[in-house]
C-alpha positions in Angstrom: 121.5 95.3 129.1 119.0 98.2 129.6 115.5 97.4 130.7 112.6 99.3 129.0 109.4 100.5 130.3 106.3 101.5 128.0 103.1 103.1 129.6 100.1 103.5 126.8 97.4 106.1 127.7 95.5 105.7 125.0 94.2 108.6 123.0 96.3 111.0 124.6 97.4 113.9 123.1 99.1 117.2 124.2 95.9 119.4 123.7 94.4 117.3 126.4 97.8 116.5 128.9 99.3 120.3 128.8 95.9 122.2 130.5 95.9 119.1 132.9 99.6 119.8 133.5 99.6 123.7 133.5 96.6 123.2 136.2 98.7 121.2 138.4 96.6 117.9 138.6 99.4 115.9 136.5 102.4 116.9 138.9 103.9 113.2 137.9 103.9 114.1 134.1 105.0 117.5 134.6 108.3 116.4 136.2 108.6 113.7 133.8 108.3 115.7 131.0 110.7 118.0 132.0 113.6 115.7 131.7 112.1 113.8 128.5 112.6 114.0 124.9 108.5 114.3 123.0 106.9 114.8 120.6 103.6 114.4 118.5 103.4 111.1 117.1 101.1 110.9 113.9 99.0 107.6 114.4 98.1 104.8 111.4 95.5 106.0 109.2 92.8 105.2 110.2 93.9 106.4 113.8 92.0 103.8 115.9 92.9 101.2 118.8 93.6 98.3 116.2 95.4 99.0 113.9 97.6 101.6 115.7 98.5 99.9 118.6 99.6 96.9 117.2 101.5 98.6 114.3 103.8 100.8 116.9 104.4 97.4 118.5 105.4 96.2 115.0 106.7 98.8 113.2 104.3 97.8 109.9 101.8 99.7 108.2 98.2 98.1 108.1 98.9 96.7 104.5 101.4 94.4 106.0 99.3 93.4 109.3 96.2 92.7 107.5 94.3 95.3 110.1 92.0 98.2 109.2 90.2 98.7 112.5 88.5 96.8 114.5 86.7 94.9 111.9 87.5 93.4 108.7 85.8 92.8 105.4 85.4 88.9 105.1 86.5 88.2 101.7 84.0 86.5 99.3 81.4 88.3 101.2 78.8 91.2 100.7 79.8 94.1 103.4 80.6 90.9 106.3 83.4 92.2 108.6 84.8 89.7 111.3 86.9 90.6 114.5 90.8 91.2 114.1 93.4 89.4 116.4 96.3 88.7 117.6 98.5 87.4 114.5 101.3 89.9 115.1 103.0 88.9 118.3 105.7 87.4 116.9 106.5 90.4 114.7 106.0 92.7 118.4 108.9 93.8 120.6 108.0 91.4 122.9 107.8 88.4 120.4 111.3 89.4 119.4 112.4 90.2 122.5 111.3 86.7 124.0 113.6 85.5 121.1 116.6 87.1 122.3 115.6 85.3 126.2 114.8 88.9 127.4 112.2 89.1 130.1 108.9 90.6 129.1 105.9 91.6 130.6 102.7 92.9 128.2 99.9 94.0 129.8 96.2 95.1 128.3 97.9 95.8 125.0 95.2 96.1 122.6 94.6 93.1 120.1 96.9 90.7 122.0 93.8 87.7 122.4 94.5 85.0 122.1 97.7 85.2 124.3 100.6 83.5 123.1 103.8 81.9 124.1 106.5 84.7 125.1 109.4 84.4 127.6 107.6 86.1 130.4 103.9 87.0 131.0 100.8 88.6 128.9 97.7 89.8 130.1 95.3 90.4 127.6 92.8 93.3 126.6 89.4 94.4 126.4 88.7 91.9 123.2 89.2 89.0 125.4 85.6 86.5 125.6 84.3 86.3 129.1 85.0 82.7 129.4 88.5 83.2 127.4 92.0 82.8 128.4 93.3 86.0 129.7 96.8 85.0 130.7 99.9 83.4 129.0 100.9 80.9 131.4 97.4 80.0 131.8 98.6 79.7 135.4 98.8 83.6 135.9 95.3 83.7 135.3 94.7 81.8 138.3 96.6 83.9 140.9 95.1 86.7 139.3 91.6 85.9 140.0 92.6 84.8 143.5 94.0 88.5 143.8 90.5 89.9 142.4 93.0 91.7 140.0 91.4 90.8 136.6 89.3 93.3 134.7 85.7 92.2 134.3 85.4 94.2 130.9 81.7 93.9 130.9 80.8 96.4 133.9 82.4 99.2 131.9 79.5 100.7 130.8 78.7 104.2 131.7 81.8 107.1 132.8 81.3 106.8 136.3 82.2 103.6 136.0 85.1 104.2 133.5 86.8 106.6 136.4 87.2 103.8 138.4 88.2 101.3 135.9 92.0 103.3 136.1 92.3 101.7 139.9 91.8 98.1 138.1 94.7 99.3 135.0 96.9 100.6 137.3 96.7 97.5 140.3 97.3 95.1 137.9 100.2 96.3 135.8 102.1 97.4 139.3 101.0 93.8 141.0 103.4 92.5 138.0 105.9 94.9 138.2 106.5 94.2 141.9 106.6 90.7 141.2 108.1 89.3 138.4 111.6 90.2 136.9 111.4 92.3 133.3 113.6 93.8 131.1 110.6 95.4 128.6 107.3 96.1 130.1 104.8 97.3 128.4 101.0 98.5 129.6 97.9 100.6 128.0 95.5 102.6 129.9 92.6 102.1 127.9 90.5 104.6 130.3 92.2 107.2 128.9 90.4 106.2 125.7 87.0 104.9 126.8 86.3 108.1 129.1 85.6 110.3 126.1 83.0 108.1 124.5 81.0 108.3 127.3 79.4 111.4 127.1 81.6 112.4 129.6 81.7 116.3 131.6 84.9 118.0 132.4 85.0 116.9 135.9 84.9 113.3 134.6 87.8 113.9 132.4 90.1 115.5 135.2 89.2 112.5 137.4 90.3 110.0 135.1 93.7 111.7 134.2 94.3 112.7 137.8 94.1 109.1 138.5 96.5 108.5 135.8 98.7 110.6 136.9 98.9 109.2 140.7 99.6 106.0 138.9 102.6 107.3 137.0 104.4 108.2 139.7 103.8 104.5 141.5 104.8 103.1 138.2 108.3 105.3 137.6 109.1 104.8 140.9 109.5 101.2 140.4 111.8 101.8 137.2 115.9 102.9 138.0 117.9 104.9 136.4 119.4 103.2 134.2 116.3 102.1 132.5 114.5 103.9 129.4 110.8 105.2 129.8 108.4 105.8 127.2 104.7 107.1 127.4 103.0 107.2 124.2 99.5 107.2 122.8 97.9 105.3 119.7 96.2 108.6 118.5 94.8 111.9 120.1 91.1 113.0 120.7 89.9 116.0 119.6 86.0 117.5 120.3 83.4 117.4 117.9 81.2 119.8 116.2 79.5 118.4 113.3 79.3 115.1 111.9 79.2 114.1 107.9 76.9 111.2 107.1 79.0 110.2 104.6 76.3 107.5 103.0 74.0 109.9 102.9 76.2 112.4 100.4 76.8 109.2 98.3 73.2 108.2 98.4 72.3 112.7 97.6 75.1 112.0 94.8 73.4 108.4 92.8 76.2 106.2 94.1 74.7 104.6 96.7 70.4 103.8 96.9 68.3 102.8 99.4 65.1 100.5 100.0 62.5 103.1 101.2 62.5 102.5 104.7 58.7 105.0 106.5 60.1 107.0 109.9 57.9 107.2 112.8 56.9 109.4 115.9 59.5 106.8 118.0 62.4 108.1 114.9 61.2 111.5 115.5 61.3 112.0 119.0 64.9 110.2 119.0 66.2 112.8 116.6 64.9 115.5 119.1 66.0 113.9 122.2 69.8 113.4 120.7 70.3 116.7 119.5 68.8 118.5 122.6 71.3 116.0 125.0 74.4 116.0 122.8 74.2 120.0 122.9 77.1 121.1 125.5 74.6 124.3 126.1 72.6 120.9 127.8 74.7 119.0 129.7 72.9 119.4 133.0 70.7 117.2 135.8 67.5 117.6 133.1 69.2 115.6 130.3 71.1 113.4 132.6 68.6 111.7 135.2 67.9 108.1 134.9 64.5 108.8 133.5 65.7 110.4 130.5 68.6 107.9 130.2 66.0 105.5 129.8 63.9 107.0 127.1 67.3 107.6 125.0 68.2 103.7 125.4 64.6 102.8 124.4 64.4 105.4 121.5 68.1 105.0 120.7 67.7 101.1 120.3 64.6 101.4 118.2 66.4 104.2 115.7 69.6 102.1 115.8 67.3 99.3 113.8 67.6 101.4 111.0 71.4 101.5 110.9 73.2 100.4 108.3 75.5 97.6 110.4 72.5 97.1 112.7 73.2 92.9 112.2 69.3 92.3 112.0 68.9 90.3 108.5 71.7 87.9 108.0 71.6 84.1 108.5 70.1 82.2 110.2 71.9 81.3 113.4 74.7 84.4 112.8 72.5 87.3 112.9 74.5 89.1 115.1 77.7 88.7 113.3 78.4 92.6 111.8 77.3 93.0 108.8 75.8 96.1 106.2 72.5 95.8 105.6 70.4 93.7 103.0 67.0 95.6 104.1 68.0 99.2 103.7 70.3 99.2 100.6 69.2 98.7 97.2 72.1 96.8 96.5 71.2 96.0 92.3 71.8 99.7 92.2 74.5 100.5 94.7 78.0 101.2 93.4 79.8 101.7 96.5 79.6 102.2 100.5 81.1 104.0 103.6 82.4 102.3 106.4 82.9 103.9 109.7 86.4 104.2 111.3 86.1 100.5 113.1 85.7 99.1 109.9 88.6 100.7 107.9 87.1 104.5 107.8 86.6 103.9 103.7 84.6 103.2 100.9 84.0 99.8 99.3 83.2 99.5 95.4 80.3 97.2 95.2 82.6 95.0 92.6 80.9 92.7 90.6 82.7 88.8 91.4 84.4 89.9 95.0 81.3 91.4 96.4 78.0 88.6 95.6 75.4 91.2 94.6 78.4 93.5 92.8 77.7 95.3 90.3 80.6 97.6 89.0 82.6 95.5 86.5 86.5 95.0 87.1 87.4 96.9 83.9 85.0 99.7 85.1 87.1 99.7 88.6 89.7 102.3 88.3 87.1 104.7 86.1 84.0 104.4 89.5 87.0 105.2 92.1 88.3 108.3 89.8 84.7 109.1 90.0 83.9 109.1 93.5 87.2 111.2 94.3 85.8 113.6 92.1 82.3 113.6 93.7 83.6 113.8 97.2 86.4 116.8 96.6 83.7 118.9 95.8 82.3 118.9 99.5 84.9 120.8 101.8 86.8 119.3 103.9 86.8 115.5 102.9 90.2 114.0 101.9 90.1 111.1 99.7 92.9 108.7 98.8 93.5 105.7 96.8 94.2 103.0 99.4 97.4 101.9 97.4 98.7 105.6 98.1 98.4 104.7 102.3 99.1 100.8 102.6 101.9 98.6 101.3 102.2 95.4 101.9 100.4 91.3 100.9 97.0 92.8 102.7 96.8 95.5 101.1 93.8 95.0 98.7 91.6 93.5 101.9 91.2 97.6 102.8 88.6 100.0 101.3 88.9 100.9 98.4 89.3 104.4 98.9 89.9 105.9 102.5 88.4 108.7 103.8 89.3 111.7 106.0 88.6 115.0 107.5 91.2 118.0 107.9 89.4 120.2 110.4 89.9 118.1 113.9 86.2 119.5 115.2 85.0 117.4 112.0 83.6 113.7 112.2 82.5 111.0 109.7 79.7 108.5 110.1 78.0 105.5 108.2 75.2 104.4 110.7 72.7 105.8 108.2 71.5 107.4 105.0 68.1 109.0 104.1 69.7 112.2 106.6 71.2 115.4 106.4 74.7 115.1 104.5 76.0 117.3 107.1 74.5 118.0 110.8 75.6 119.6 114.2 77.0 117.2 116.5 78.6 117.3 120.1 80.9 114.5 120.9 84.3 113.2 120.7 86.7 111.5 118.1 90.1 110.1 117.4 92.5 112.4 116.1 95.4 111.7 114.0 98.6 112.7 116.6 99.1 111.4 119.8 102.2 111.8 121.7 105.9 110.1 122.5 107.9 111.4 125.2 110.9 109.3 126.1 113.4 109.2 128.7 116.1 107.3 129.8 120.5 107.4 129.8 121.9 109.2 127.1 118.4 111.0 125.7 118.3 114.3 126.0 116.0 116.6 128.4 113.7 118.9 128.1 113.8 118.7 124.4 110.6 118.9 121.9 111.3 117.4 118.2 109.1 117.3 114.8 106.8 114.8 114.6 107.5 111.0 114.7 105.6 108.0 112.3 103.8 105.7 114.9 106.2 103.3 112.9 109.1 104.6 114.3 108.2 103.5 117.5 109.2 99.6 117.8 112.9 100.1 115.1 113.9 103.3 117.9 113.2 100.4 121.1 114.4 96.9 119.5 117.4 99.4 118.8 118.4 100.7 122.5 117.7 96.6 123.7 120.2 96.3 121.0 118.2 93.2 118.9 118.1 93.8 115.1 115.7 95.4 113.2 113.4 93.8 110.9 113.8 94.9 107.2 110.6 95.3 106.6 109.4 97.3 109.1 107.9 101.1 108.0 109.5 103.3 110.7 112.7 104.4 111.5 115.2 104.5 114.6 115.1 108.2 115.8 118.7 109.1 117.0 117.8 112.8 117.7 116.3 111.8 120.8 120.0 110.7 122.0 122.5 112.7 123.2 125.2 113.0 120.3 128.0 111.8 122.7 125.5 108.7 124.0 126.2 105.0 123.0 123.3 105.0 121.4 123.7 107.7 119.3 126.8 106.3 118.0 125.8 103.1 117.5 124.8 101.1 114.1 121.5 99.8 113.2 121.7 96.1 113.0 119.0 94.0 111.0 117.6 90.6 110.4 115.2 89.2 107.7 111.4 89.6 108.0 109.2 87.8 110.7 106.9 85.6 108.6 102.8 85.9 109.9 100.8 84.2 112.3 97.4 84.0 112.1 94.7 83.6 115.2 90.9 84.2 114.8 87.7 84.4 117.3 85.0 81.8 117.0 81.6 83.5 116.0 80.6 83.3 119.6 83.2 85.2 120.6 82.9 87.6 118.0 79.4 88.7 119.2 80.4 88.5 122.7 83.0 91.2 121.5 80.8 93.6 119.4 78.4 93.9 122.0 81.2 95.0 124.3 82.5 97.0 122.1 79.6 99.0 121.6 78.6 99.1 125.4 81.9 100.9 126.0 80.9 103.6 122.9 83.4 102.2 119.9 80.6 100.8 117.8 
């Protein structure tokens, strides 16, 4: 039976990996690549940590997990979203691994809290509570703190900090290697990810994936040669140029009003202060002392109170809970809204009898959406699709309405706020759609680049070399051009088995908050 090995670096892509290469601070990679079968992989849509990691695990589109980022919209609710989790690890490799008694260790897989039963051990991620259960056996969590090897997710605040964090990844992961038996292993380097939404220079960047690197060639060493390797990515990263406030082109276009909300010198000098430090003709000492870090969090926090998810007006005692807001939009007159991509990256029709305060009758439905396509493909550059024409599956109609894209990389999107320009410069980082596969092992073939895999193809291509059937309904397929024509695998049929019904796991609201604060301390929110 061959053993597999996974290693996630999340949001990697070959734009970013080949300079690092070419410059000789990935020598690891390099010589792995060299004898590797890769690829670009195209990620889920949107291309985000949940849903992409846990639908290359599965093989399933979103539609049939029931994920559309990091958030969901609660049903029965006006523009609440609650926390995805783990209700897909029996559909996973490992779940069906585990089923077949194979060995199987998952480590700091994204959206794998709460653990759960497997035959072997799981780690969880960075959406694991403080006080929560990291481990499955509860007993690894024990030796693990006695080892000072488990991440303390809420010091990962600023990109200093991130650099390092790869030392915590990589310990961990090789501490259960080296010690427990496994015939699929699976890790994610979430650094990889993180770095970029931390302002970060290009010394900072080269750090972390030199790191990365060093902790490749630890981790292959401990795999043979008989066993298959795979490092893949949930999605790529790209740099950003300019940003569409997509609420404020609906709000410009009639579809979406606000509650007139006065600005102030405090919004004013914010503005200012962002644009000057986000400029990359300003990344110096001057923007970047801990004085002016200050006045950004101060200013920052007091312009983020007009944001449209800024979870200051719902209930009492759930405040914090993520919600879109009851104090800027004029909701009797609002016929639809933008989400950003941790929501679903879409628009919601304000539907009269799903939505409380809707007001677009069902009958009226199809006839708003054909409208807002039309609005939207007049602005360059904005994709629009139905989300019927991007998810199948029984969770389908829990996504946005309509999703929303950009086809120029250097492009972002943003709901945080209306009432601003539709379209403004803007100097960051984002999620890309393709991240990369590269794959080696006995009987797949060296040195070899191929056209583009689905992220779905991922988990049918894996549960096929361990040779366990396929699941019929997964999306993906099993790539045989990666194998040798003459190999085993090559030659061998696809077996399958019937569909893996759903679990389903959810956060209390404590947890939740615990979560979204997190989440936005590490720059995802």
């Amino acid at each position: 039976m061959p053993r597999v090995l996974v290693i996630g670096l999340d949001a990697a892509c070959f734009n970013i990996l080949l300079p690092l290469v070419e410059k000789g601070l990935m020598p690891n990679l390099a010589g792995f690549l060299a004898e590797s079968t890769y690829a670009e992989m195209k990620s889920t849509f949107p291309p985000v940590t949940s849903p992409a990691w846990p639908s290359m695990a599965t093989g399933l589109n979103p539609g049939k997990l029931g994920m559309f980022g990091f958030y969901n919209k609660k049903e029965n609710s006006q523009w609440e979203f609650h926390l995805v989790s783990n209700n897909y690890s029996n559909k996973a490799i490992w779940g069906l691994a585990s089923k077949e008694n194979l060995k199987c260790i998952v480590c700091g897989v994204p959206v794998t809290y709460p653990p759960v039963p497997i035959e072997g051990l799981m780690v969880t991620d960075m959406l694991t509570p403080k006080d929560g259960q990291y481990t499955y056996p509860k007993e690894l969590m024990i030796e693990l703190k006695s080892k000072d090897l488990l991440i303390n997710w809420e010091e990962k605040i600023d990109a200093e900090q991130v650099a390092a964090f790869v030392d915590e990844e990589g310990s961990l992961f090789l501490h259960l290697m080296r010690n427990f038996e496994w015939d699929f292993a699976m890790t994610v380097f979430r650094s990889t990810d993180a770095i970029f939404h931390k302002d970060p220079d290009p010394r900072q960047i080269e750090l972390v994936f030199t790191n990365i690197d060093r902790y490749l060639g630890e981790i292959l060493s401990l795999a043979n040669s008989n066993d298959f390797v795979f490092i893949v990515s949930d999605h790529g990263m790209s740099s950003i140029r300019e940003m569409i406030n997509v609420n404020s082109l609906l709000q410009a276009e009639g579809l979406l009003h606000m509650l007139r909300v006065n600005e102030d010198i405090k919004d004013n000098l914010h503005l200012i202060l962002q644009r000057i430090s986000s400029s990359f003709l300003f990344r110096n000492g001057i923007f970047r002392n801990n004085l002016t870090r200050d006045l950004r969090r101060y200013l920052s926090a007091h312009y983020m109170g007009r944001r449209m998810d800024s979870n200051q007006d719902g209930p009492s005692g759930s405040k914090n809970l993520r919600r879109l807001s009851k104090k800027l939009i004029d909701w009797s007159r609002t016929k639809c809204v933008f989400t950003s991509i941790g929501e679903g990256c879409g628009i919601y029709i304000n539907l009269k009898g799903r939505e409380p305060m809707g007001i677009v009758k069902p009958d009226e439905y199809d006839k708003v959406r054909s409208e807002i396509i039309s609005v939207l493909s007049k602005y360059d550059n904005l994709v629009v699709m139905k989300r019927e024409e991007v998810y199948n599956g029984k969770h389908a109609t829990k996504a946005p309405d309509l999703l929303l894209w950009v086809d120029d990389e250097t492009i972002t999107t943003d709901a945080r706020f209306i009432d601003r320009p539709v379209r403004q410069e803007f100097a960051s980082y984002n999620h890309k759609m393709n991240g990369v596969f590269i794959a080696h092992g006995p009987g797949i073939q060296r040195n070899k680049k191929i056209d583009m895999l689905n992220i779905y193809d991922f988990m049918p291509t894996v549960l096929h070399i361990l040779g366990i059937p396929i699941p019929e309904d997964v999306d993906g397929i099993v790539h045989k051009e990666i194998f040798d024509k003459n190999s085993e695998y090559y030659r061998r049929e696809l077996k399958f088995q019937p569909p893996i019904e759903d679990e389903v796991e959810e956060y209390t609201d404590t947890e939740r908050v615990e979560i979204e604060k997190r989440l936005s301390d590490l720059g995802y929110l």
